[in-house]
C-alpha positions in Angstrom: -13.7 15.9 -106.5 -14.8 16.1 -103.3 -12.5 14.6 -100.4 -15.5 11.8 -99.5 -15.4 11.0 -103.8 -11.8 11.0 -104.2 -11.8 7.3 -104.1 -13.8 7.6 -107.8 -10.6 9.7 -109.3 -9.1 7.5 -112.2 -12.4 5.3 -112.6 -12.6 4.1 -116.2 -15.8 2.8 -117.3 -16.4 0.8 -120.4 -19.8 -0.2 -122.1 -20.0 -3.5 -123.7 -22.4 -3.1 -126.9 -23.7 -5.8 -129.6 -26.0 -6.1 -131.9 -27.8 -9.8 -132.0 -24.7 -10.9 -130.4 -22.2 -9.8 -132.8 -20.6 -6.7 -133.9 -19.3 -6.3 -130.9 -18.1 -2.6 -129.3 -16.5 -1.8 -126.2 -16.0 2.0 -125.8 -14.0 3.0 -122.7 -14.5 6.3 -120.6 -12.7 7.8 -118.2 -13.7 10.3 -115.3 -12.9 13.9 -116.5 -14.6 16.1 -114.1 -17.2 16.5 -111.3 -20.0 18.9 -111.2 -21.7 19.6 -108.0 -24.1 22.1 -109.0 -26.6 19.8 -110.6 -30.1 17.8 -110.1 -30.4 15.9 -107.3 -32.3 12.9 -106.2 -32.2 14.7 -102.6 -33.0 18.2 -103.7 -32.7 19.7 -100.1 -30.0 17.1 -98.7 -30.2 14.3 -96.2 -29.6 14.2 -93.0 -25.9 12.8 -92.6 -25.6 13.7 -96.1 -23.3 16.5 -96.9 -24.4 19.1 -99.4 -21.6 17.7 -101.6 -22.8 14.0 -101.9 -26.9 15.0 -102.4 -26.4 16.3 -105.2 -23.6 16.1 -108.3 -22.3 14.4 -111.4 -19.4 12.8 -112.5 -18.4 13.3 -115.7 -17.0 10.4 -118.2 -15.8 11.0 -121.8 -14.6 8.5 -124.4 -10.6 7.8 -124.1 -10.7 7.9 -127.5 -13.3 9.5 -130.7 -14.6 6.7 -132.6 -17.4 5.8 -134.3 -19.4 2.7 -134.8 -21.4 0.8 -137.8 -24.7 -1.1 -137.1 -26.6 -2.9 -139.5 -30.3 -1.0 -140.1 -32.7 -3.7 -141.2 -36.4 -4.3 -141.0 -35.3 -7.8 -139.4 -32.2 -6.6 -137.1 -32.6 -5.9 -133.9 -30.8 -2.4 -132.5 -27.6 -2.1 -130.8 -28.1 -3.1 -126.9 -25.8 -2.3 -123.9 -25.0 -5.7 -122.9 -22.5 -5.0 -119.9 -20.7 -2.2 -118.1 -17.7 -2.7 -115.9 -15.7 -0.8 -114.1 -11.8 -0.6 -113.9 -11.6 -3.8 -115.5 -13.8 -6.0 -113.3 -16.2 -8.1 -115.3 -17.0 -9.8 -112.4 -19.9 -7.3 -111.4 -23.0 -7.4 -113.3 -24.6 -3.1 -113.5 -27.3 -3.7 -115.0 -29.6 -6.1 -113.9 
């Protein structure tokens, strides 16, 4: 990570998932690596931006391989992403 991200090192993210309120997932991901040669919503930097920070991803994977069942049915709705939190703290809303 870059010395400006290092504060993101050890971030675990998890997505809270449901299907018409039940059937309830909540996968956890971690931060596995950083990739600074990528897309960038400032293609050519910013001023007071450095190189490093215009343009990058951070990489999460699953703390564990698991899969999920969801009901498929004319009448159910799909799976939605319901919540996402970070380290633990439900008491930030991400999505709205």
């Amino acid at each position: 990570l870059p010395r400006e991200l290092a504060w993101l090192g050890g971030t675990e993210v998890e997505l809270w998932i449901d299907q018409e309120g039940f059937r309830a997932i909540r996968p956890m991901m971690r931060l596995m690596g950083y990739s600074p040669r990528s897309r960038s919503l400032l293609p050519y930097g910013e001023r007071g931006v450095s190189s490093d920070l215009s343009g990058g991803v951070a990489e999460f994977m699953p703390v564990k391989r698991e899969s999920f069942a969801f009901h498929y049915a004319t009448l159910d709705g799909p799976p939605m992403l319901r919540r996402v939190t970070v380290g633990g703290d439900e008491s930030r809303d991400y999505l709205s």
